[in-house]
C-alpha positions as CSV (number, residue, x, y, z in Angstrom):
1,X,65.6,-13.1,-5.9
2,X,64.1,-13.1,-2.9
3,X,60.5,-11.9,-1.7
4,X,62.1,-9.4,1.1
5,X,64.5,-8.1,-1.6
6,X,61.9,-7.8,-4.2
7,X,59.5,-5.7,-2.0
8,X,63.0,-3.8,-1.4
9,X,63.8,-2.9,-4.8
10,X,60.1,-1.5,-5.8
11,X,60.0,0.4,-2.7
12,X,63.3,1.9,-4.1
13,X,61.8,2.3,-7.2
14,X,58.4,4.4,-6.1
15,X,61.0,6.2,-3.8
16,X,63.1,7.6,-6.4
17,X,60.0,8.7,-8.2
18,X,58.4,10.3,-5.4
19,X,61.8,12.4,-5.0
20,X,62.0,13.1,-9.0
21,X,58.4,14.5,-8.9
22,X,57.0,17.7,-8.2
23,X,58.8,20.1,-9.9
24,X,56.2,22.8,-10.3
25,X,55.5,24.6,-13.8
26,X,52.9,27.3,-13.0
27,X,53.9,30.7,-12.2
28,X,54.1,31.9,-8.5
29,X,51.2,33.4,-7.3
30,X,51.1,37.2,-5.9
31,X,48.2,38.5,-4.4
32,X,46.7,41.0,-6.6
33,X,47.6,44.8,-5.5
34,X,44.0,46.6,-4.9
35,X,42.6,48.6,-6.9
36,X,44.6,52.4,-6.3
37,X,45.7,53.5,-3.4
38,X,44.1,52.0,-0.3
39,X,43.4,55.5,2.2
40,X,44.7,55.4,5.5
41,X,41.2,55.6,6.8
42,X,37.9,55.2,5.2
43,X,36.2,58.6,3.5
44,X,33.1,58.4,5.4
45,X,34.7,57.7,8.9
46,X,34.6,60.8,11.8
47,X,36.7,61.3,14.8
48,X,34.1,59.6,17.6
49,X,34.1,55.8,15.3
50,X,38.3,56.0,15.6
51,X,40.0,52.3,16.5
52,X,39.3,48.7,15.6
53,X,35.9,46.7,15.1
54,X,36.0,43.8,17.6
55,X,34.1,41.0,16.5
56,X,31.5,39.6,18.8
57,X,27.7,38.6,18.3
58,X,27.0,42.4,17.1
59,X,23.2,41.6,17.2
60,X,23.4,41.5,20.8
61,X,23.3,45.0,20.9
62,X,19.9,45.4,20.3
63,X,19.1,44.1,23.5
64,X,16.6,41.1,22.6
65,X,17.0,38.2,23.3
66,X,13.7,37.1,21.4
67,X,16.1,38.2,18.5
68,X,19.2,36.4,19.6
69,X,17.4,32.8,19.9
70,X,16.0,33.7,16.0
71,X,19.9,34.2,14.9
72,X,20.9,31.2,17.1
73,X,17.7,29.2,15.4
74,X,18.6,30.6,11.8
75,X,21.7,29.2,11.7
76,X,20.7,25.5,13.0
77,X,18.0,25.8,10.9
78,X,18.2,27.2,7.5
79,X,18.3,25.2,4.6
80,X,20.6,27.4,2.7
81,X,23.2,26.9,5.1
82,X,23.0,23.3,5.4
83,X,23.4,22.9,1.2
84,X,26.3,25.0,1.6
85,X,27.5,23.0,4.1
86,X,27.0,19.9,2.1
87,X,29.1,21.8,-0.7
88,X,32.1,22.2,1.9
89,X,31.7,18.3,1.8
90,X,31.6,17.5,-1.3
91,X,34.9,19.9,-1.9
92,X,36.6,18.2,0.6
93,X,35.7,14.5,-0.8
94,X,37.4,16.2,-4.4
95,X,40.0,17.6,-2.6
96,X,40.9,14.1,-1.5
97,X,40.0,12.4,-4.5
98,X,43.0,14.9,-6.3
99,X,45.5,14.5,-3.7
100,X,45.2,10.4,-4.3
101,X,46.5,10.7,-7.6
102,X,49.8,11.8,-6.3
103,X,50.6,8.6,-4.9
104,X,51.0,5.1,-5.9
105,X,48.2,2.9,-6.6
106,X,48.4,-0.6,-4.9
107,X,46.0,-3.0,-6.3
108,X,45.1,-7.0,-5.6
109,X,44.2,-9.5,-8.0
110,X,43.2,-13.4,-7.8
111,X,42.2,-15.2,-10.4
112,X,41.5,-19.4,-11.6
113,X,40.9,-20.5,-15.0
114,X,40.3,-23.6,-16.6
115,X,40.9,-24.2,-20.1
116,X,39.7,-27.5,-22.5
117,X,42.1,-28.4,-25.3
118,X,40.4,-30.7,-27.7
119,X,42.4,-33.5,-29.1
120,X,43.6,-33.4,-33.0
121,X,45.1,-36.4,-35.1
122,X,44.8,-39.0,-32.5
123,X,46.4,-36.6,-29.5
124,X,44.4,-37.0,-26.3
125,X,42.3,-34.2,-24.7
126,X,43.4,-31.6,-22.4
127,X,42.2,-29.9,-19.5
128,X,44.5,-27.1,-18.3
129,X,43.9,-25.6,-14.8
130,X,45.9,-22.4,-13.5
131,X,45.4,-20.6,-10.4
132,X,47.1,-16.7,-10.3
133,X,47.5,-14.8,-7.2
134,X,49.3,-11.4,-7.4
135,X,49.6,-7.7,-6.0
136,X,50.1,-5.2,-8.7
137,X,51.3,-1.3,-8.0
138,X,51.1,1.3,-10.7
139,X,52.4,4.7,-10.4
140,X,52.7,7.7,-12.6
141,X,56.0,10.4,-11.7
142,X,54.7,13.6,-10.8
143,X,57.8,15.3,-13.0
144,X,56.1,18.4,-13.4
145,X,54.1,19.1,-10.7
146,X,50.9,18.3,-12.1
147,X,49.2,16.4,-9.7
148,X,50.6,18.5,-7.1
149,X,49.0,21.8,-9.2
150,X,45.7,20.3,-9.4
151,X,45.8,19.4,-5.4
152,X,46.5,23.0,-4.8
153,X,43.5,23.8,-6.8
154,X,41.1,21.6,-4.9
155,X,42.9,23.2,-1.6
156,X,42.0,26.2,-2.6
157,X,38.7,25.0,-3.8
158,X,37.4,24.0,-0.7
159,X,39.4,26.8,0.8
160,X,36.2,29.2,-1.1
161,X,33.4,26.8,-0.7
162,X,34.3,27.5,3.6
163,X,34.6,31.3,3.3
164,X,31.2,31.5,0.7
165,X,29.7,29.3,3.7
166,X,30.5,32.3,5.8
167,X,29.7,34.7,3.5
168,X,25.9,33.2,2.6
169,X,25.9,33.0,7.0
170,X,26.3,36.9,6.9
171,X,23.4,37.2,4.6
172,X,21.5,35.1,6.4
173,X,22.0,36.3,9.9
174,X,21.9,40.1,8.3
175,X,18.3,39.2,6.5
176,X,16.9,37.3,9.7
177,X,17.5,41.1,12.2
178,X,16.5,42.9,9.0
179,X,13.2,41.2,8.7
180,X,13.0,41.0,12.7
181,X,13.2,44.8,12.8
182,X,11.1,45.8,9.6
183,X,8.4,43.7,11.9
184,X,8.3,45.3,14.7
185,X,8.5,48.7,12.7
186,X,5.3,47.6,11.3
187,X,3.9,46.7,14.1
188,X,4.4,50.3,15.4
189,X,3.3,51.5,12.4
190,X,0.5,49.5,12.5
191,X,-0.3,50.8,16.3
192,X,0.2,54.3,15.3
193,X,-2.7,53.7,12.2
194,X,-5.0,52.1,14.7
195,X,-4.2,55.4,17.1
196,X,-5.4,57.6,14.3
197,X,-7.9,56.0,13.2
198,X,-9.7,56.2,16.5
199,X,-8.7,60.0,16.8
200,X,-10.8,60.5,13.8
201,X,-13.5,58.4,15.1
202,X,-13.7,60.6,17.9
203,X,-13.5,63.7,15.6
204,X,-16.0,62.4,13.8
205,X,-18.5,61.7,16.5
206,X,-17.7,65.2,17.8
207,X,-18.6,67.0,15.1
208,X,-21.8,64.9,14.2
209,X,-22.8,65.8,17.7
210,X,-21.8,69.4,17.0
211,X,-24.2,69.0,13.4
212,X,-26.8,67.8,15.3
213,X,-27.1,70.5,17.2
214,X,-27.1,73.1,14.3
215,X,-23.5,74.6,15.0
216,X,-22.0,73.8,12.0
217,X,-22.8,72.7,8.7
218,X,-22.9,69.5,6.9
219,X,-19.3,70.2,5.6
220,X,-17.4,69.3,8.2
221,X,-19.0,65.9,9.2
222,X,-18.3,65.0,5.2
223,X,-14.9,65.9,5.7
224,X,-14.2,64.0,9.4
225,X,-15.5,60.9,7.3
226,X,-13.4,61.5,4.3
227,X,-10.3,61.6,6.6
228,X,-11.1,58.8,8.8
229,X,-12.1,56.7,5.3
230,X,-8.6,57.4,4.3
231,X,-7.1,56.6,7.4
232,X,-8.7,53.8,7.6
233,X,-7.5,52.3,4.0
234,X,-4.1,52.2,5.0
235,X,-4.2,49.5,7.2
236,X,-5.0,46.7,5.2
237,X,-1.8,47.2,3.9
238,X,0.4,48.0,6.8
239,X,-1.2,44.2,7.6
240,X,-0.5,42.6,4.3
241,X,3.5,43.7,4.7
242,X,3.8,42.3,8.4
243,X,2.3,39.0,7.0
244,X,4.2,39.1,4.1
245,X,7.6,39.4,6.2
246,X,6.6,37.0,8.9
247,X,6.1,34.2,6.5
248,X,9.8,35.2,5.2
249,X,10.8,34.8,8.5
250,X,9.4,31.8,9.1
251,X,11.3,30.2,5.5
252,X,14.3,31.3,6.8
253,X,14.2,29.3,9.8
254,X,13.1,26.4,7.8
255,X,9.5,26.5,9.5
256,X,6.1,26.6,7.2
257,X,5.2,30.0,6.6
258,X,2.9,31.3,8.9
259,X,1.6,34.8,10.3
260,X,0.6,36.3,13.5
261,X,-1.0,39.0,15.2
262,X,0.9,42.6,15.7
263,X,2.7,42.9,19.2
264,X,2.3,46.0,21.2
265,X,5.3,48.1,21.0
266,X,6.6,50.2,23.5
267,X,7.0,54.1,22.1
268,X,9.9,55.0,23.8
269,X,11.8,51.7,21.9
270,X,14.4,53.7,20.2
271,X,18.2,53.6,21.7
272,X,21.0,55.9,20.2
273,X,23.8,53.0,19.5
274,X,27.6,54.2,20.1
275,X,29.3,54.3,16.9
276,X,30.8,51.2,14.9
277,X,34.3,51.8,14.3
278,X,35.1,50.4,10.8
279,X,39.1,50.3,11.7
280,X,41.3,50.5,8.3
281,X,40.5,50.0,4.5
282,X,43.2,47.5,4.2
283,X,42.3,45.0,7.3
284,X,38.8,44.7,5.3
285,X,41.0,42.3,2.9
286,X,41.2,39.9,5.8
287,X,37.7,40.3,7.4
288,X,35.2,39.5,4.5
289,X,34.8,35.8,3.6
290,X,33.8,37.3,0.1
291,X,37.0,38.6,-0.5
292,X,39.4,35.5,0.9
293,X,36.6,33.3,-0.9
294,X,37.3,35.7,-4.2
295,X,41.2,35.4,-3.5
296,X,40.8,31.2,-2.6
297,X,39.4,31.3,-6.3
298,X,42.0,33.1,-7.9
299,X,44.9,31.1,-6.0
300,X,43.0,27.6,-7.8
301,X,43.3,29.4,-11.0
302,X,46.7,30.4,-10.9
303,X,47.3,26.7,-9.8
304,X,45.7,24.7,-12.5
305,X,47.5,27.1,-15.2
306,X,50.5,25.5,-13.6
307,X,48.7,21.9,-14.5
308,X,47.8,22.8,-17.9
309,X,51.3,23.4,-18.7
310,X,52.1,20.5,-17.2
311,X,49.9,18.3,-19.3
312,X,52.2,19.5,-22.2
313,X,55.3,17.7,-21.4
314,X,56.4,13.9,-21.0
315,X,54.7,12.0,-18.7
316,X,56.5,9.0,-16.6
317,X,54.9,5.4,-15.8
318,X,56.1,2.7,-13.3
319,X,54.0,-0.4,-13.0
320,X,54.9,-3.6,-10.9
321,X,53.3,-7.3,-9.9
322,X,54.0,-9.5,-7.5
323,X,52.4,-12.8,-7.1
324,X,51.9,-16.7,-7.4
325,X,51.0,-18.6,-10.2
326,X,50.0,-22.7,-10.0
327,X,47.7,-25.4,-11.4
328,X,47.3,-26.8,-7.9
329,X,45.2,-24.4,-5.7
330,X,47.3,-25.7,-2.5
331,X,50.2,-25.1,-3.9
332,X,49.6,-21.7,-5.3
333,X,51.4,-19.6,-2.1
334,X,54.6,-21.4,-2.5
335,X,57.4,-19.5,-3.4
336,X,59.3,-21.7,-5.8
337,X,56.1,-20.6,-8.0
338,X,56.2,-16.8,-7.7
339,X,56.9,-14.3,-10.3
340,X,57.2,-10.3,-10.3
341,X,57.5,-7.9,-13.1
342,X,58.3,-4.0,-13.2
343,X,58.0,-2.1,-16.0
344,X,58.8,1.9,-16.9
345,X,57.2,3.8,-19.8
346,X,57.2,7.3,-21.0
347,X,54.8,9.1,-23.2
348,X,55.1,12.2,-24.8
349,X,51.8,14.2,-26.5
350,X,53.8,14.9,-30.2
351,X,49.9,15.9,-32.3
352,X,46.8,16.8,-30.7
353,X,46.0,19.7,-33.0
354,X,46.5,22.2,-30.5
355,X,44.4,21.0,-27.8
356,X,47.0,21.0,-24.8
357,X,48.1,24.3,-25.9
358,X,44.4,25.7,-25.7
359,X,44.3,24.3,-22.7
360,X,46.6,26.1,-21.1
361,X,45.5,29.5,-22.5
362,X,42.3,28.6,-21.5
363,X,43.3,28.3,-17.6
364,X,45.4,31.9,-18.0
365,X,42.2,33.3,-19.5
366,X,40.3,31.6,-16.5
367,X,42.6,33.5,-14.1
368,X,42.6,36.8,-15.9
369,X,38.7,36.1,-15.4
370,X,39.1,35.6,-11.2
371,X,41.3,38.7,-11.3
372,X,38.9,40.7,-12.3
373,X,36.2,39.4,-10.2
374,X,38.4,39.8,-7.1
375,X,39.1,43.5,-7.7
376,X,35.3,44.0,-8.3
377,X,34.6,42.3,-5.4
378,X,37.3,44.6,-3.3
379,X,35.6,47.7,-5.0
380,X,32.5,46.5,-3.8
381,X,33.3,46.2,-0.4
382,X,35.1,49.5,-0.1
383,X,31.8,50.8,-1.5
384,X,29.5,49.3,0.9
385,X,31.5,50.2,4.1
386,X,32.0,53.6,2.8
387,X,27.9,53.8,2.2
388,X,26.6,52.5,4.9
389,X,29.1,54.8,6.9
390,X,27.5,57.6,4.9
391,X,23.7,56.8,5.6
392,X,24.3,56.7,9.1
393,X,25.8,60.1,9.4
394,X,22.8,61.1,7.1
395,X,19.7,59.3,8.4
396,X,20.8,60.2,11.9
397,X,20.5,63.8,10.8
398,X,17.2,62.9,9.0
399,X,15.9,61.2,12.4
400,X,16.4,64.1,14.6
401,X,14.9,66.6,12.1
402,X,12.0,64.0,12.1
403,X,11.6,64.0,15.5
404,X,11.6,68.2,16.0
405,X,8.7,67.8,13.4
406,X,6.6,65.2,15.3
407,X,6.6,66.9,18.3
408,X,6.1,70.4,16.2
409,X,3.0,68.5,14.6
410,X,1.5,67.3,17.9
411,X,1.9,70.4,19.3
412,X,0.0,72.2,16.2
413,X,-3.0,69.5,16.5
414,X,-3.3,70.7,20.5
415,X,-3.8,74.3,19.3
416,X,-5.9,74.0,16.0
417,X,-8.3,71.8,18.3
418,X,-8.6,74.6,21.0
419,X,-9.3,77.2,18.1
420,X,-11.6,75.3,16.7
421,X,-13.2,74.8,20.1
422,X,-13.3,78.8,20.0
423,X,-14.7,78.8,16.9
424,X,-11.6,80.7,15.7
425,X,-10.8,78.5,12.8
426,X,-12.3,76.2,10.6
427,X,-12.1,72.0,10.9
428,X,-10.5,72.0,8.0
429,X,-7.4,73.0,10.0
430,X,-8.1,70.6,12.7
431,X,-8.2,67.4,10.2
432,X,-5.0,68.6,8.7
433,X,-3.3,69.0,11.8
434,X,-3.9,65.8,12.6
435,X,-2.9,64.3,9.4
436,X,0.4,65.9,9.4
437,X,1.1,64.4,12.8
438,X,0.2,61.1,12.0
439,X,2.5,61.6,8.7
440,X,5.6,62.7,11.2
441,X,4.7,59.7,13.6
442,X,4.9,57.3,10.5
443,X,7.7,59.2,8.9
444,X,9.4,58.7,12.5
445,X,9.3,55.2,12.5
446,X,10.5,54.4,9.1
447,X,13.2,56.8,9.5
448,X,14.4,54.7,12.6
449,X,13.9,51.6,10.7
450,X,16.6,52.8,8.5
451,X,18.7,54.4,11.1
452,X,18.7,50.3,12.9
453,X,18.7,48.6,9.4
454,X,21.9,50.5,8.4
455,X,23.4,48.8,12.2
456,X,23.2,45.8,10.6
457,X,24.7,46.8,7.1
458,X,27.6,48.2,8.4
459,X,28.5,44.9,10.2
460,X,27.9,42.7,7.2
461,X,30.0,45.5,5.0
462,X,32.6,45.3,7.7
463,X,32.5,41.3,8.0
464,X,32.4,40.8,11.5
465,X,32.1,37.7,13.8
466,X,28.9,36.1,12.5
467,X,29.0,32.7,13.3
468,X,29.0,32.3,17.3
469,X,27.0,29.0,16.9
470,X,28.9,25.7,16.1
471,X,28.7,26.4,11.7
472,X,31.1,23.4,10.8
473,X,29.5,21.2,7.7
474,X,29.4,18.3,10.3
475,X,27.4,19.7,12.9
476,X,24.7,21.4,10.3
477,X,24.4,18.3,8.5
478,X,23.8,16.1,11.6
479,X,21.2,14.5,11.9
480,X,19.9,16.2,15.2
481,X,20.2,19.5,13.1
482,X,18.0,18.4,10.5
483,X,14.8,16.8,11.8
484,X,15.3,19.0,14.8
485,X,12.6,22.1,15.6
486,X,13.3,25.1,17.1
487,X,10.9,27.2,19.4
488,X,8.7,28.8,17.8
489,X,9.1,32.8,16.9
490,X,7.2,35.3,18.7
């Protein structure tokens, strides 16, 4: 037979196989149904947030661009991202190292050996040289669909490791404005502290002036330094909190942790943001990486029951070499010293003490397991949509009536201090007046906090565009990316 012909006939062979295989044994898979009834609209949602969220770089909004290069740094920069990236990698790598085993395996061998035949009973010595030269392919039918079970499972592995990428990218971004924001609350906090505390100071050198003089008694002074020694206690922690968060900061952008002086804020900082609208309960299945990163999970389950099963039943093996064999080395390419051999085997597991069979039951129970976490994980979403839709309604209530009651509080300092002046009241009046509007101006502040944190909430719950910057595995992993710096925060 001839070389041309003999290549022929095993590519006929692994042909035929390739066509026999892949005749799947796992059940079909069908996305889970949620959890009830999905609503036509979410619980929480009014008439003025009707229509569909467009995805865009929602932190934009806030109008900083300080803010937007931190997001655009965070995501070039944080170390979390780039192991996550590196997962993606590696899942691709065993995603590839699966779908190999559904093809043939084409392997080279060369070998020489000399062998030394002593003599016996008067026969002479021997020395045997043999030179081998062959290409051997090996290939095992894919009857059942095994192989091609288990590359659906990697598929869908690396299908999750992406969408968790995105999902861990979502935390990120969200704790990067959080932190930003809880910052500069601070920092306002912190101004409005430093505001009161010289108001007291200024009380207090009043009145001692006042004591001085013999118009009042030693009472008051006591109490203008009680006030302003309170006052004055809470901003060694308003400082230790600001530190605390700009060294997060800083980790999150993969820079040593450091800390920095407070900014002046401006008063008049707070905007009134339109409305987010949320669009419908059932387009959230599509827009949260958690949920198709949940659902990529369950799809590898359902595939690898279909490989377990498969493991059960008879299992096909071609094999074939090709090649030269000679004692001459220049002779050893010449065809009239060829040779070839093909060979078929079948196996069948008949004992294993169960093992196969727990196997398989095993992979359902695996699945059962992802089902569950996948409806959690809908549940979950549905829940944080429909609460941070329900803060904002509330704390935007709570932020007005917070407002009414700073300007009620300044407004009740102006006239205790003009009584007082009178002599128609005492300073006890005058030192609580002005702690209860340095309480409203606090409570102000944190109340907005809130009211701008929940901004951010809602986009995460609602999964929107958070990855402008180029996020692929490649480009966070090169090597640009990670000796690279980025400007420094303010």
């Amino acid at each position: 037979m001839g070389l041309k012909l003999r290549i022929h006939v095993f590519g006929r062979l692994i042909c035929a196989a390739l066509i026999v295989g892949c005749v799947g044994m796992g059940p079909e898979y069908q996305r889970p149904e949620p959890v009830g009834t999905l609503p036509d609209s979410f619980e929480q949602v009014s008439a003025e947030t009707a229509g569909y969220l467009v995805d865009d770089a929602w932190w934009r909004e806030f109008n900083d661009p300080d803010l937007d290069r931190l997001v655009q740094d965070v995501l070039a920069y944080n170390w979390d991202l780039k192991q996550a990236a590196a997962r993606i990698l590696e899942a691709r790598a065993r995603f590839r190292e699966t779908r190999s085993d559904r093809y043939p395996e084409l392997g080279f061998n060369a070998s020489a050996d000399r062998r030394n035949l002593s003599g016996n009973q008067g026969s002479a010595e021997l020395d045997i040289t043999s030179y081998e030269l062959s290409l051997g392919v090996s290939y095992e039918v894919d009857l059942w669909g095994r192989f091609a079970s288990l590359t659906d499972a990697a598929r869908s592995d690396l299908l999750a490791e992406e969408e968790t990428r995105r999902t861990l990218a979502q935390s990120i971004v969200a704790e990067t404005v959080l932190l930003y924001l809880e910052i500069e609350s601070l920092e306002r906090r912190i101004q409005i502290a430093r505001q009161n505390i010289d108001s007291f100071r200024r009380s207090l050198e009043f009145v001692s002036t006042r004591y001085r003089r013999g118009l009042i008694s030693v009472l008051d002074v006591r109490q203008a330094r009680r006030v302003l020694a309170q006052a004055e206690a809470v901003l060694p922690e308003l400082e230790q909190l600001l530190g605390l968060r700009q060294q997060e900061l800083a980790v999150l952008l993969g820079r040593y942790p450091t800390t920095s002086d407070p900014r002046q804020q401006p008063e008049d900082y707070f905007q009134q943001m339109p409305p987010v609208p949320p669009g419908l309960p059932s387009e959230l299945l599509q827009r949260r990486p958690d949920i198709r990163a949940a659902e990529a999970r369950l799809q590898a389950a359902n595939r690898r029951i279909g490989a377990a099963k498969a493991a059960r039943f008879p299992s096909i093996f071609l094999t074939g070499d090709y090649g030269f064999s000679s004692d001459e080395l220049n002779r050893l390419v010449d065809l009239d010293f060829d040779f070839w051999s093909a060979t078929a085997g079948l196996t069948q597991p008949i004992f294993n003490a169960g093992r196969l069979k727990a196997n398989q039951r095993g992979a359902e129970a695996r699945y059962e397991q992802e089902a569950a976490v996948y409806a959690r994980t809908l549940l979950t979403a549905f829940s944080e949509v429909e609460a941070a839709l329900l803060t904002r309604r509330k704390q935007i209530e709570r932020r007005e009536r917070l407002y009414r009651f700073r300007e009620e509080a300044r407004a009740t300092g102006r006239v205790a201090a003009q009584r007082y002046i009178r002599g128609l009241t005492p300073y006890l009046d005058v030192l609580d007046a002005q702690r209860t509007r340095f309480e409203a101006e606090d409570q102000l502040v944190r109340v907005e906090l809130v009211v701008l944190s929940n901004r951010v909430q809602l986009y995460r719950a609602l999964g929107g565009n958070w990855a402008a910057p180029d996020m692929s595995p490649d480009a966070l992993l090169s090597d640009a990316q990670v000796t690279g710096k980025g400007e420094e925060s303010p």
